[in-house]
N, C-alpha and C positions, 0 to 999 in steps of 0.2 A: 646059353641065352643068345639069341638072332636078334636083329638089329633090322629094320628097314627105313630105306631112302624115303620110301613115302611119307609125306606131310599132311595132314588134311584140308582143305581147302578154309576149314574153320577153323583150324589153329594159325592157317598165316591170316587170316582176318583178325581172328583175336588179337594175335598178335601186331598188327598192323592194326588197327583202333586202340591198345592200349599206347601203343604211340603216337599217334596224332590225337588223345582225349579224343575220342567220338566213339558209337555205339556201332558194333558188328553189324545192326540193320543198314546202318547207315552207308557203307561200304557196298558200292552196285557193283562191280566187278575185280577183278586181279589180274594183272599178267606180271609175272615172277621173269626177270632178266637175271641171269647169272654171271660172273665172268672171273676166269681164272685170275686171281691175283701174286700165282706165285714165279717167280724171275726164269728167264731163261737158262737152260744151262746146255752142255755139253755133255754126254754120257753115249753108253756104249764101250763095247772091249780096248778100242783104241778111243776113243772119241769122237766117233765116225758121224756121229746124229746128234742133229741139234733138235731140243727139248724145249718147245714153247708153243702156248696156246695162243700167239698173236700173230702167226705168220700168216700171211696172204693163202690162200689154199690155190689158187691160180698162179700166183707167185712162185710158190714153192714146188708143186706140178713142173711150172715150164723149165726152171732151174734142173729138176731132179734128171727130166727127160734130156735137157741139151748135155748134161753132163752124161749120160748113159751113150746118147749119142757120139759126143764128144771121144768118148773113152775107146771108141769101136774106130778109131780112123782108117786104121791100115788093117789089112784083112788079118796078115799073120800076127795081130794084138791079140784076137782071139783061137788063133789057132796052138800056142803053148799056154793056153789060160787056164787053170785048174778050178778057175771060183766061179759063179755064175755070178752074172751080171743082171742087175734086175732093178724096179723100179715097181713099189704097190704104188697105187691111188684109189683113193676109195669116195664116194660121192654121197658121202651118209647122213645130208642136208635133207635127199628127199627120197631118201630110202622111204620110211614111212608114212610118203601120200599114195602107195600102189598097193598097201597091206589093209585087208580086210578086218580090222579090229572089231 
């Protein structure tokens, strides 16, 4: 059995008119806000990443970067360094205003 995310646009109306007593006509639009409700934590092999959907994304960017930078002072830090040193960021607020759906 499969499972989808998808909701109907007429089941959260139904659903939101049997909550407020009014009738599904009555409801002229929707917009559905989400937001993660569950704690932050700490996870990873060592610990290494913090786990929460309330950080600053700019925030947490500049942080990520100055430590990367930080980490690199003296040149021969990376010259007996075995691990790579790296930092993703991803900007996937508006990834989907340049896709042709």
């Amino acid at each position: 059995m499969t499972t989808s995310l998808y909701c109907s646009p007429y089941i959260n109306s139904q659903v939101l008119s049997d909550e407020l007593n009014c009738g599904v006509d009555d409801i002229v639009n929707i917009e559905l806000n989400v937001c993660d409700t569950q704690p932050s934590c700490l996870g990873g092999g060592n610990n290494e990443f913090i786990f929460s959907g309330r950080l600053d994304n700019l925030a947490s960017s500049y942080c990520a970067l100055r430590a990367l930078i930080d980490s690199c002072e003296s040149p021969g830090n990376l010259a007996s360094d075995h691990a790579i040193r790296m930092v993703a960021l991803f900007d996937n607020e508006e990834v989907f205003l340049f896709l042709d759906l």
